[in-house]
C-alpha positions as CSV (number, residue, x, y, z in Angstrom):
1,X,70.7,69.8,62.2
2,X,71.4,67.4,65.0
3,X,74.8,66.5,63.8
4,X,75.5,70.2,63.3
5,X,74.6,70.8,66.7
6,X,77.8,71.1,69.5
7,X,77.5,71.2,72.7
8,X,81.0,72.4,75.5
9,X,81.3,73.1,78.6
10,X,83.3,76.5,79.3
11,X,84.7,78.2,82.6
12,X,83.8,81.9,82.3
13,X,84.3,84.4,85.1
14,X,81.2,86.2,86.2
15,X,81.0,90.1,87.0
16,X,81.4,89.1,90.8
17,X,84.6,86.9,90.1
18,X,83.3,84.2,90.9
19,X,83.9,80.9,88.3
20,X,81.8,79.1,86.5
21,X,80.8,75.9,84.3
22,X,78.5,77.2,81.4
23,X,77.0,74.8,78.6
24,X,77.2,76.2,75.7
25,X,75.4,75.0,72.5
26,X,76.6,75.7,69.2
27,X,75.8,75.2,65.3
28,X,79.3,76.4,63.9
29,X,80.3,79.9,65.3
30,X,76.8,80.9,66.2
31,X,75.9,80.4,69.7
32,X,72.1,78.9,70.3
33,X,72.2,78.3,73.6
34,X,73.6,78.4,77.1
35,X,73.7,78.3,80.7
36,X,75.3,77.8,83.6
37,X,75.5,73.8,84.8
38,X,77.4,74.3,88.1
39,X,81.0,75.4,89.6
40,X,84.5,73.9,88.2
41,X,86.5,72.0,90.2
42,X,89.7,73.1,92.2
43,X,91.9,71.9,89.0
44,X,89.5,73.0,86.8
45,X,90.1,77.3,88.2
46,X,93.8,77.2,88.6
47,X,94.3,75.2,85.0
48,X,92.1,78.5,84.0
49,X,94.2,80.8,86.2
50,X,97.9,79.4,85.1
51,X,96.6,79.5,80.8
52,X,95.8,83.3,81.7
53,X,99.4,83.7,83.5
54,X,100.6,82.3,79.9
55,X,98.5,84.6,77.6
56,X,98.4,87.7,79.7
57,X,101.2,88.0,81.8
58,X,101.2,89.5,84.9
59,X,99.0,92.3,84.5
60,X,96.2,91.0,86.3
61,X,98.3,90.5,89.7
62,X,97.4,93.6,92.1
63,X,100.7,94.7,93.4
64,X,100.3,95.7,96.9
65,X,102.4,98.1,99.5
66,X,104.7,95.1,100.5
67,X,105.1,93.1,97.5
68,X,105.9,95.9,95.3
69,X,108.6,96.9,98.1
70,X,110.2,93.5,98.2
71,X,110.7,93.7,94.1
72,X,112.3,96.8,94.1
73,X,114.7,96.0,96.4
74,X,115.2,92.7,95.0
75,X,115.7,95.2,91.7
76,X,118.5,97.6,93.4
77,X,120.4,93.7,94.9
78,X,120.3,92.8,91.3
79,X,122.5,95.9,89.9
80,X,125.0,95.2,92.5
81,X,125.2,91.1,91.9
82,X,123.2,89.3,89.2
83,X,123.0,86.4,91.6
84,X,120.1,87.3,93.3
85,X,116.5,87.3,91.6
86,X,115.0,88.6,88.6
87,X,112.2,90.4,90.0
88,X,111.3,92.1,86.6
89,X,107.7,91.1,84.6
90,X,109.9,89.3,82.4
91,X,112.2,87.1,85.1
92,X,109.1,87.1,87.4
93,X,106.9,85.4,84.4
94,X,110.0,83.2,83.9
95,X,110.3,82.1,87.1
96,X,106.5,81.5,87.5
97,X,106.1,77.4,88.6
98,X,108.3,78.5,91.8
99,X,106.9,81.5,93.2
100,X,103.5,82.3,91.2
101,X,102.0,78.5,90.8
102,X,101.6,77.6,94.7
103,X,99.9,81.2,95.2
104,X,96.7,79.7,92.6
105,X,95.1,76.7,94.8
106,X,92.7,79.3,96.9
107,X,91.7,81.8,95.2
108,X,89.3,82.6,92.1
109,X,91.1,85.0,90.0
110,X,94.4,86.4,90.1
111,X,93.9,89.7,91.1
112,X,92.5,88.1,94.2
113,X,96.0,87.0,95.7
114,X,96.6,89.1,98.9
115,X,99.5,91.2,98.8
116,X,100.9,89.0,101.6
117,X,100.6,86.0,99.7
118,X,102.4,87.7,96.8
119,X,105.3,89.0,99.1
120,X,106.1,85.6,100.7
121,X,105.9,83.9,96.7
122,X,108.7,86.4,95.8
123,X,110.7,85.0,98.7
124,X,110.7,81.9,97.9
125,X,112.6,83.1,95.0
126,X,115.7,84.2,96.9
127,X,118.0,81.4,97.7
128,X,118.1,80.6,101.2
129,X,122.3,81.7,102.1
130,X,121.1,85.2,100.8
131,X,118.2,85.4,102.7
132,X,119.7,87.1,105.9
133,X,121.6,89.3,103.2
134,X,118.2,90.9,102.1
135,X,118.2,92.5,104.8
136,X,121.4,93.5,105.7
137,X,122.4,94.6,101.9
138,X,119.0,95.9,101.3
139,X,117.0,97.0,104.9
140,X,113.7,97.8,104.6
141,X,114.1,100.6,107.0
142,X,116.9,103.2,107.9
143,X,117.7,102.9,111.3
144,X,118.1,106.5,113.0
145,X,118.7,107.5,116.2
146,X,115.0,108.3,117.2
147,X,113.5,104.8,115.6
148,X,113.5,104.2,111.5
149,X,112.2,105.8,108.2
150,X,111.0,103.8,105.1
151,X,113.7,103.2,102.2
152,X,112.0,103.6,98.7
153,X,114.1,101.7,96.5
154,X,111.6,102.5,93.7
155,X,112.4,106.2,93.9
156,X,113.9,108.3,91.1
157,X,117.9,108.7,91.8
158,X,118.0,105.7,93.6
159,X,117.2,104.4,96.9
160,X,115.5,107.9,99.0
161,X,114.9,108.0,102.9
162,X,112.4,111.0,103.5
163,X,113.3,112.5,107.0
164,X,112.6,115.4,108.8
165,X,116.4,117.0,109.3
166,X,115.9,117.6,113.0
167,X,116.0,113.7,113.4
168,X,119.2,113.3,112.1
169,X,121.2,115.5,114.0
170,X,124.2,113.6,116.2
171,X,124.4,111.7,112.6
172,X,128.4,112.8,111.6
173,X,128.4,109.7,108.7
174,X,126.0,109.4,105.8
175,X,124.4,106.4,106.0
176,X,124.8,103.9,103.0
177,X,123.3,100.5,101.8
178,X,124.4,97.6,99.5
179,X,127.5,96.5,102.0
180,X,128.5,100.2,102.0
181,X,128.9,100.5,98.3
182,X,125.7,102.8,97.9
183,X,125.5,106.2,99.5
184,X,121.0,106.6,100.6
185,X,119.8,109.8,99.0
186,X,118.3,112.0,102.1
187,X,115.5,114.1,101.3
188,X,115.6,116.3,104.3
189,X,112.4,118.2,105.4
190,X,111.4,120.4,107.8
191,X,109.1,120.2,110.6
192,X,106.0,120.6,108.7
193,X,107.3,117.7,106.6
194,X,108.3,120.5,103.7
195,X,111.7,119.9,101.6
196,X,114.6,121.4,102.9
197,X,117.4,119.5,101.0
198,X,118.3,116.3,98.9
199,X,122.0,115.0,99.6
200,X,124.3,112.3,99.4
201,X,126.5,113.9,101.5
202,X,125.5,114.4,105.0
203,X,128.8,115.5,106.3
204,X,129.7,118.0,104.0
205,X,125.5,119.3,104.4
206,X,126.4,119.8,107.9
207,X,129.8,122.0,107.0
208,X,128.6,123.7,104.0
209,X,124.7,124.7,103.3
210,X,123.6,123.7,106.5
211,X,124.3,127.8,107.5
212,X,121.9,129.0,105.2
213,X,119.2,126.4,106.2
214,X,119.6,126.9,109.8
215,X,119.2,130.5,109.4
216,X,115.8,129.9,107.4
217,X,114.5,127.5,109.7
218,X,115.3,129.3,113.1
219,X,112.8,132.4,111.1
220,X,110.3,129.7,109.9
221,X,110.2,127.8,113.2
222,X,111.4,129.8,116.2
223,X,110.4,127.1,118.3
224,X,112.4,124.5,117.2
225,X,116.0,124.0,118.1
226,X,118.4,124.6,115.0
227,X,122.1,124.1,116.3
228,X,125.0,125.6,114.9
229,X,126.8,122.2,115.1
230,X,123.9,119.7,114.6
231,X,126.6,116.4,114.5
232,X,127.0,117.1,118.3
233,X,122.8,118.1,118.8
234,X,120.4,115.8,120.2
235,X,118.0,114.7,117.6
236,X,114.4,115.4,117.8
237,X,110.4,115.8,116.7
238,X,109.9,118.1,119.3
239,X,109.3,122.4,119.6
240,X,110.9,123.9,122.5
241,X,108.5,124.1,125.0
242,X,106.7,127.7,125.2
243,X,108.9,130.6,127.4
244,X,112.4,128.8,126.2
């Protein structure tokens, strides 16, 4: 029986996350025994971490706010110029020794990584003569004339700005991305944040539908200002105040 008998250590995760060293003892396939002798080394969890990276993927990463940002615009670079990164599963998995590897020395399991951690690890994947070009081909933010709005470059239809309409009067040019090449589409809403209109085309919102809108808006909100000409209004957040 004693020659039959194996005994191996094994890293196994427990229900906490945390890692651990178990001793297992075995006669063949059927386990007689085990428990846990202690804590792996540093080496010993990311070895673990980096084998799961190779069996599993990337399905264990938790995609935060910020990093899932960063790879869809990296996504909307990559149909205008191949150049920059492939910020797919596939060309991320790829890619893995440069931006996933150095993200594995602190922490326990891979669904641990900050979403911080995972931003700056996709970074280091864009070379560093495009790096200012991230942000002027593909700006995180849509600069208006009363501050900025959030670009989702994940959206369906392409890259979307959802604004309230009021904020971009005084705009007379539709704002575009990409070097110029891509027109943004502008979900426009009203003051209770409620669609009003999707377009492309800003200018020819202002000339054409813009009539009918105005005239539903000045019923809806009385107390908000809806100009005949908005490319020559002031833009605003604000209601009129009460008695104008």
């Amino acid at each position: 029986l004693g020659r039959r008998l194996k005994v191996e250590d094994r890293l196994s995760r427990e229900p906490s996350g945390r890692m651990v060293l178990r001793r297992v003892r075995r006669i063949g396939a059927i386990v007689v025994g085990e428990k846990i002798v202690g804590a792996p080394d540093r080496a010993q969890i990311t070895a673990a971490l980096k084998a799961e990276v190779e069996r599993d993927g990337l399905r264990a990463l938790r995609w935060g706010e910020r990093s899932s940002a960063l790879r869809a615009r990296l996504a909307f670079l990559r149909t205008l110029d191949d150049g920059w990164p492939d910020a797919s599963d596939t060309g991320l998995v790829a890619a893995r020794e440069t931006w996933l590897w150095p993200l594995l020395d602190s922490v326990q399991s891979l669904d641990a990584i900050p979403d911080g951690a995972l931003e700056q690890g996709l970074r280091a994947l864009i070379p560093w003569d495009r790096q200012r070009a991230l942000d002027d081909l593909a700006p995180a933010r849509l600069e208006t004339p009363l501050g900025s709005a959030a670009i989702d470059y994940a959206a369906e239809g392409g890259p979307r700005v959802d604004i309230r309409v009021q904020e971009l009067f005084g705009v007379a040019v539709h704002p575009t991305i990409g070097g110029g090449r891509v027109p943004l589409t502008l979900a426009l809403l009203s003051p209770a944040r409620r669609p009003v209109q999707v377009t492309k085309d800003l200018p020819g919102f202002w000339s054409g539908s813009w009539a009918a809108v105005r005239s539903e808006m000045r019923g809806r909100y009385p107390r908000h200002p809806w100009p005949e000409d908005p490319t020559q209004a002031e833009p605003t957040t604000r209601a009129k105040p009460r008695g104008r």
